[in-house]
C-alpha positions in Angstrom: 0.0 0.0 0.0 2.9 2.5 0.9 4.7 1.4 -2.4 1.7 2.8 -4.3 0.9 5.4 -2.4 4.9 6.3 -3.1 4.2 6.0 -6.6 1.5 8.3 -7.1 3.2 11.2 -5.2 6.2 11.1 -7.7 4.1 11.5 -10.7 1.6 13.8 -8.8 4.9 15.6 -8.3 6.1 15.2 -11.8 2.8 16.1 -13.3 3.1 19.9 -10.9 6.9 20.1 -12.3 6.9 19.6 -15.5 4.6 23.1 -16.8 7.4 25.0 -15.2 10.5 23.1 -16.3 8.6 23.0 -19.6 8.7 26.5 -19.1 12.5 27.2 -18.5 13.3 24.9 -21.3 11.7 26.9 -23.8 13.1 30.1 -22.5 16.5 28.9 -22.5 16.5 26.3 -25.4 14.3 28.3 -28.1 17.0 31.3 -29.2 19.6 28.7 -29.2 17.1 26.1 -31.3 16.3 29.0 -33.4 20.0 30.4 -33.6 21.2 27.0 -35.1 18.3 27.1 -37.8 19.6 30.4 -39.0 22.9 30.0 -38.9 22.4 26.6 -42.0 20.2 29.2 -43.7 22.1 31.6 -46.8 19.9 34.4 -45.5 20.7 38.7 -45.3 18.4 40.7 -42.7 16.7 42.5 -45.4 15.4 38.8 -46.5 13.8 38.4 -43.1 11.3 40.8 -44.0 8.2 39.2 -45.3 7.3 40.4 -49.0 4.4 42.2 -49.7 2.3 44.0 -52.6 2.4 47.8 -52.2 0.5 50.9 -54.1 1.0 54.6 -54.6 -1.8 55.8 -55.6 -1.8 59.1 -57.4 -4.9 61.3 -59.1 -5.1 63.6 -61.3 -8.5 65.9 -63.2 -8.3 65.4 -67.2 -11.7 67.3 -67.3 -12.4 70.8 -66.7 -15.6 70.4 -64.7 -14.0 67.7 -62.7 -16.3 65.3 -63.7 -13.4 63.1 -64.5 -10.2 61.9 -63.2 -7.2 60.2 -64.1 -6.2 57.4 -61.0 -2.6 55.8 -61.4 -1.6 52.8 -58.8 2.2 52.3 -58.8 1.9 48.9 -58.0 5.2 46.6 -57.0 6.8 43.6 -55.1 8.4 44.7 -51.8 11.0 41.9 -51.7 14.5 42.0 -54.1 14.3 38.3 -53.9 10.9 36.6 -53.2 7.8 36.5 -55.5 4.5 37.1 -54.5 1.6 34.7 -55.1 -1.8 35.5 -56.1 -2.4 39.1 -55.3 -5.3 41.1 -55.2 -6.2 44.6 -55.3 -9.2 46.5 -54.3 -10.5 50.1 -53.8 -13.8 51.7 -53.4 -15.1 55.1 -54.4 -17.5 57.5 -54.3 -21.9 57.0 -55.5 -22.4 58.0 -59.2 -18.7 56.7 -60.7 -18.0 54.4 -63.0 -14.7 52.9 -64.8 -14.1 53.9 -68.5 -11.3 51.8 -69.2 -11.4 48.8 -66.8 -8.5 46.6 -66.9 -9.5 42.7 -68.0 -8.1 41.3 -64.8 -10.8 43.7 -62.5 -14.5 44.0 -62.1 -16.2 47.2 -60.9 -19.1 45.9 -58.6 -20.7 47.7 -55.7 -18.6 50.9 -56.1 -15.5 48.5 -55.6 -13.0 47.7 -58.0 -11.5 44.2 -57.4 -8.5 42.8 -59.3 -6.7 39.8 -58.8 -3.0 40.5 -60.4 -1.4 36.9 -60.0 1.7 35.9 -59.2 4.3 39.0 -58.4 7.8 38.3 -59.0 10.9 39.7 -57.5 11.4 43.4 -57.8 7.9 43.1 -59.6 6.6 46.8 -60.9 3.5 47.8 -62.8 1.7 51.1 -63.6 -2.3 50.5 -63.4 -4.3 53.0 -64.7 -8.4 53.9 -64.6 -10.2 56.5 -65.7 -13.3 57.5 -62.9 -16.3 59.5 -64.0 -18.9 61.2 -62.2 -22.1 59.9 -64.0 -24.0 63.2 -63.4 -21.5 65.0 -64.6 -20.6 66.7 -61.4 -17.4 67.2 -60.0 -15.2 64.5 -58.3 -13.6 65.0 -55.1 -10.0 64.7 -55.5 -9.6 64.6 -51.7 -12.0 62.0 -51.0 -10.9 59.7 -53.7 -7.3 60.3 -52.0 -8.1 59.4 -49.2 -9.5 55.9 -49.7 -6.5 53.7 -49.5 -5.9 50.7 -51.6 -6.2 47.2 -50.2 -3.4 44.4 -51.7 -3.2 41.1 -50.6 -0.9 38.3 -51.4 1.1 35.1 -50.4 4.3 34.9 -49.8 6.7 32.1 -48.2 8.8 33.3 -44.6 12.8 32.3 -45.4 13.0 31.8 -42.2 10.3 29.2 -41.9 11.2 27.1 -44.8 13.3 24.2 -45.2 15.9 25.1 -47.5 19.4 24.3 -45.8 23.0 24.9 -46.5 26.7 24.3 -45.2 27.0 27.6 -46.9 27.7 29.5 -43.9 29.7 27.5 -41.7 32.0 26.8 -45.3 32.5 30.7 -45.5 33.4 31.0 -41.6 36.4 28.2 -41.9 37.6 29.4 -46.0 37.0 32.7 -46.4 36.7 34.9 -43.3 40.8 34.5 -41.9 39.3 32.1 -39.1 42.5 30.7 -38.0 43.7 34.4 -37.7 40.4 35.1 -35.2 40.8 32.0 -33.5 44.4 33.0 -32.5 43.2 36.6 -31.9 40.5 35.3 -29.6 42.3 32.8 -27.7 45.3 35.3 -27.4 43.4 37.7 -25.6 41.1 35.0 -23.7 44.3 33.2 -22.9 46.2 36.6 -21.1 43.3 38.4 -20.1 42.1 35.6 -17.8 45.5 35.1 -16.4 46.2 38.9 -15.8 43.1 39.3 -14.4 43.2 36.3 -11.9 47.4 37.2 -11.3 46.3 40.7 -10.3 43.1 39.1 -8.0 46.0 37.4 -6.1 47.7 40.4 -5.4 45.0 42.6 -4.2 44.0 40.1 -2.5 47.2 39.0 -0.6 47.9 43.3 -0.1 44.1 43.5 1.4 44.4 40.4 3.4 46.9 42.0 5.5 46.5 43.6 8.8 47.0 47.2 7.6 45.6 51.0 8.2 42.6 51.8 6.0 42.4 48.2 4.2 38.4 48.9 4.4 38.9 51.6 2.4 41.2 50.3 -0.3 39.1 47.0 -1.0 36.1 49.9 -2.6 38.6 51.4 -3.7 39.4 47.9 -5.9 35.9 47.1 -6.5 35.8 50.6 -8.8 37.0 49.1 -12.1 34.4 46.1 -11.9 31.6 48.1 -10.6 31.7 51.4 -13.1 29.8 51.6 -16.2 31.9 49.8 -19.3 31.0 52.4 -21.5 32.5 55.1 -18.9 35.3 53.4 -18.1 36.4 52.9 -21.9 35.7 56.2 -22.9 38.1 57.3 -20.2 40.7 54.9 -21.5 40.5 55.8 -24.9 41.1 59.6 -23.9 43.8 59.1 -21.3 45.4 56.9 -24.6 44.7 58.9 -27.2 47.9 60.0 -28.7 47.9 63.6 -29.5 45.6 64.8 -26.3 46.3 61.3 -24.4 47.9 62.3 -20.7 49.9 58.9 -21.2 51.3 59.6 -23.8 51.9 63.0 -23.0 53.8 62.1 -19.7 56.0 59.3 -21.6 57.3 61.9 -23.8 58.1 64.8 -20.9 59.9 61.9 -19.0 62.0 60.6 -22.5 60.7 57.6 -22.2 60.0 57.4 -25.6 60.7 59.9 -28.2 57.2 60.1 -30.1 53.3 59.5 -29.0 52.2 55.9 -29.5 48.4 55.2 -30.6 48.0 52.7 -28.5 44.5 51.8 -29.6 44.8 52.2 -33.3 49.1 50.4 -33.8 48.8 47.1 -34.6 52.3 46.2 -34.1 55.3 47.3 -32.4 59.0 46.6 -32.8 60.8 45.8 -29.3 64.2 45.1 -29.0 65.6 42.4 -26.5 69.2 41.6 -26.1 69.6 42.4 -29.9 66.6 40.5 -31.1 63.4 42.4 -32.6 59.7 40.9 -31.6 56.6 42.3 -33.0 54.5 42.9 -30.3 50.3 43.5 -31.3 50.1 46.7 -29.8 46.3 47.7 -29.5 45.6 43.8 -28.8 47.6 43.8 -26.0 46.2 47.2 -24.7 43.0 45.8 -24.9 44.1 42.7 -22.7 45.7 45.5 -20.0 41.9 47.0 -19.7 40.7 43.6 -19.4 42.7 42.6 -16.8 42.3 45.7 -14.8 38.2 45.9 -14.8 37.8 41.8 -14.2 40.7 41.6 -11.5 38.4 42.9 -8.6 36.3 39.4 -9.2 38.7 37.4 -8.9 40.2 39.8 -6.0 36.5 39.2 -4.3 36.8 35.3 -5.0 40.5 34.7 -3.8 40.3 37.3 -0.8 37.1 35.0 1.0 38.6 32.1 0.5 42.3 33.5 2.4 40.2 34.6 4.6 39.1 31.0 5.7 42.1 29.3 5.8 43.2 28.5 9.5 45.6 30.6 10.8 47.6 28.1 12.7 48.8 26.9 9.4 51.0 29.9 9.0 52.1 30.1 12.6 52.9 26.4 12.4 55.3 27.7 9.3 56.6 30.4 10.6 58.1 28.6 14.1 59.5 25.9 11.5 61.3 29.4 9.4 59.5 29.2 6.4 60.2 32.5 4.5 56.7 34.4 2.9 57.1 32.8 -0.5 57.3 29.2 1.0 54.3 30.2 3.2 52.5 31.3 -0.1 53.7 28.3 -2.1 53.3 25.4 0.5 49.8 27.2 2.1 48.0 29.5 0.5 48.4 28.3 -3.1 47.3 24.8 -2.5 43.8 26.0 0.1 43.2 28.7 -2.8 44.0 26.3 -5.9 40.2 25.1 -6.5 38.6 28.9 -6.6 41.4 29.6 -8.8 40.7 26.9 -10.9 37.0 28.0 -10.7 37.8 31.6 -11.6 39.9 31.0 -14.8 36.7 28.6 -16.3 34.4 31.6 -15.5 36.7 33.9 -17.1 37.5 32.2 -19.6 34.2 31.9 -20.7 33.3 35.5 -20.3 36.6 36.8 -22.3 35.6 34.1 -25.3 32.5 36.0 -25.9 33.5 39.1 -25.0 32.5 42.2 -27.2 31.6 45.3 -25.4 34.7 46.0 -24.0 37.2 45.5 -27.2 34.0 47.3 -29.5 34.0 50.4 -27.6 38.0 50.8 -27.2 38.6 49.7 -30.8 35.7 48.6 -32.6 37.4 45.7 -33.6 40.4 47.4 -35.7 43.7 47.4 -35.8 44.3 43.7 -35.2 41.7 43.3 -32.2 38.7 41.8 -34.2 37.8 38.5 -32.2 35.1 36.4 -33.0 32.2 37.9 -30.6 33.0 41.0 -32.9 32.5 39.0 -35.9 29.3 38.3 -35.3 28.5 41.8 -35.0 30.0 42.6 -38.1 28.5 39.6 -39.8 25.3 39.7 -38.8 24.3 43.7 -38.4 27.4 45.7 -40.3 27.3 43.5 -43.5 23.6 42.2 -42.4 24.6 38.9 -43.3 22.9 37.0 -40.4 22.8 33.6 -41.5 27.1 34.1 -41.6 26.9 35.5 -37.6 24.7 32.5 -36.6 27.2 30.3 -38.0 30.0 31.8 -36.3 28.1 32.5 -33.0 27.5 28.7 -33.6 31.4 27.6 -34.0 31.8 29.9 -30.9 29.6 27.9 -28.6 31.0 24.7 -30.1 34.6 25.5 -28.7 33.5 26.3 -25.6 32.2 23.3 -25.4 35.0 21.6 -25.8 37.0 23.9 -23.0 34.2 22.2 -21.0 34.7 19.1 -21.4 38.6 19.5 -21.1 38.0 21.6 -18.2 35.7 18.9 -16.7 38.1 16.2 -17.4 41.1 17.6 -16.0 40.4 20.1 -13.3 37.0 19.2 -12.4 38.2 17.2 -9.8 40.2 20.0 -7.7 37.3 22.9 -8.4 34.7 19.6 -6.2 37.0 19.8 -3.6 35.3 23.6 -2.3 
């Protein structure tokens, strides 16, 4: 009796779940469902507008009395590329009129005009003409006949509803859009801005941690950068950079530190000499990666700081009667207690800097060597309007990080369970 009693509380409890998780799936599963269909389709955004039949309708008197006039629908196909399937026209008018010269594809019926124009092809056009007459001879209203709006109607296939796929997309994101040159863009400043940023977390942290005068006052002071508006924060970077009114730049040169203002934001390469060899440093990339790493630090600072502050402190006392020196201390204690939040923190990052966009759009836009592939979806799909081509490589983006996951999972999953 219990056992069935069991049973039918599960699926009463199934049966009250499953609206709601039905629910969330849809939310969350419906833009990615629908971002994959897009992305096999060879589709602009001016094809995702539906076609439709369209009339200007102009009139003009050819009688002196008024009693007649002149009506000229410019009639065409709103779609460049899609045809229009039977389409019909219709207007009314005034008591007393009648059609001179009535086209063989209308009738005139109940002061209505009704024409059915068939099929419509792309970029369709067509000038119909009537001639209306007042049969009492009395003047026509130009106003009123103005005012009386045409009616089309038509049928017309959605591209985005039908099922015409292609590789077309994904063929142009791997052969002809310098992918490999993205890729390494991307992953160069995924790769060093998660690093930098979770480096720099380990400082403040360590500095903060410390029992020193006003440390309540400099952890705000660290949160700043991750709490200030992006587009605030960039736009002071890019005028404290800027190299003719730049106050970098301008305090390099006062100093001699370098002979000549550098656009940081807009070089994309720099010659530096070491011990007689030259590297080619990418300039605005890596000045992008220095912003990263200085908003995003104060996470990880936040992360790494809360889990110092829970380690015991009888480890380090224990350490410091044996003599170990502050690095050991940091090596031997706090690195391994703080290795799982770490390993946490560069996943999270990681993730974040792969699709990043706002950050490297406002500072650069994308130029001067900094394009990733977040920003070529934006240029894809809105600057070039090429949307099926952004879906694709929005779609090649999610793949990868898929497969950081499951590295990720596979290889430091097992430290990041031990929190």
């Amino acid at each position: 009796m219990s056992n069935t009693l069991s049973k039918l509380e599960k699926r009463t409890a199934y049966t009250l779940v499953l609206p709601a998780v039905l629910l969330v799936f849809a939310i969350v599963l419906f833009p990615i469902f629908a971002n994959i269909w897009i992305s096999f389709k060879d589709i602009e955004l001016k094809d995702i507008r539906i076609p439709e039949p369209r009339a200007k309708k102009i009139v003009k008197s050819i009688s002196d009395d008024g009693s007649e006039l002149k009506i000229v629908y410019k009639l065409r196909n709103s779609s460049l590329i899609q045809e229009i399937r039977d389409v019909k026209f219709q207007d009314k008018f005034p008591k007393n009129t009648s059609i001179l010269n009535l086209d063989s594809r209308c009738n005139f019926k109940s002061k209505k005009i009704i024409c059915e124009l068939g099929d419509w092809e792309a970029k369709y056009k067509e000038n119909f003409e009537i001639i209306l007459k007042n049969i009492d001879g009395e003047k026509i209203k130009k106003e009123t006949i103005k005012s009386q709006k045409p009616i089309l109607s038509g049928k017309s296939d959605n591209p985005l509803l039908t099922t015409n796929f292609t590789l077309k997309n994904f063929k142009k994101v791997f052969y002809e859009n310098n992918f490999i040159d993205l890729l390494l863009t991307t992953f160069y400043f995924t790769f060093f801005g998660t690093v930098g940023a979770i480096i720099f977390g380990i400082l403040a942290a360590q500095l903060v941690n410390q029992n020193i005068q006003g440390r309540s006052y400099m952890r705000g002071i660290l949160l700043f950068p991750y709490v200030g508006p992006v587009v605030a924060l960039a736009y002071t970077w890019t005028l404290l950079l800027d190299p003719n009114s730049g106050t970098l730049n301008a305090l390099l040169v006062n100093f001699n530190i370098i002979e000549s203002p550098i656009n940081l934001l807009g070089q994309k390469y720099i010659t530096i000499s070491i011990l007689g060899f030259d590297f080619k440093l990418r300039l605005a990339l890596t000045t992008v990666i220095f912003f990263e790493i200085w908003r995003y630090f104060p996470l990880a600072f936040l992360f790494i700081l809360a889990r110092l502050q829970a380690i015991p402190k009888s480890l380090y006392e224990a350490a410091e009667v044996d003599g170990a020196s502050p690095v050991k201390k940091f090596i031997h204690i706090t690195l391994p207690q703080i290795t799982a939040i770490i390993s946490i923190l560069f996943m999270i990052r990681f993730i974040w800097n792969f699709n990043k966009f706002e950050d490297i759009f406002l500072l650069t836009g994308g130029a001067s060597g900094t394009r990733t592939l977040p920003i070529n979806v934006y240029q894809q799909g809105f600057a070039v309007s090429d949307i099926g081509m952004g879906s694709a490589v929005s779609i090649v983006i999610v793949m990868l990080l898929l497969a950081f996951m499951i590295i990720y999972f596979r290889l430091i999953g097992k430290k990041a369970n031990e929190i």
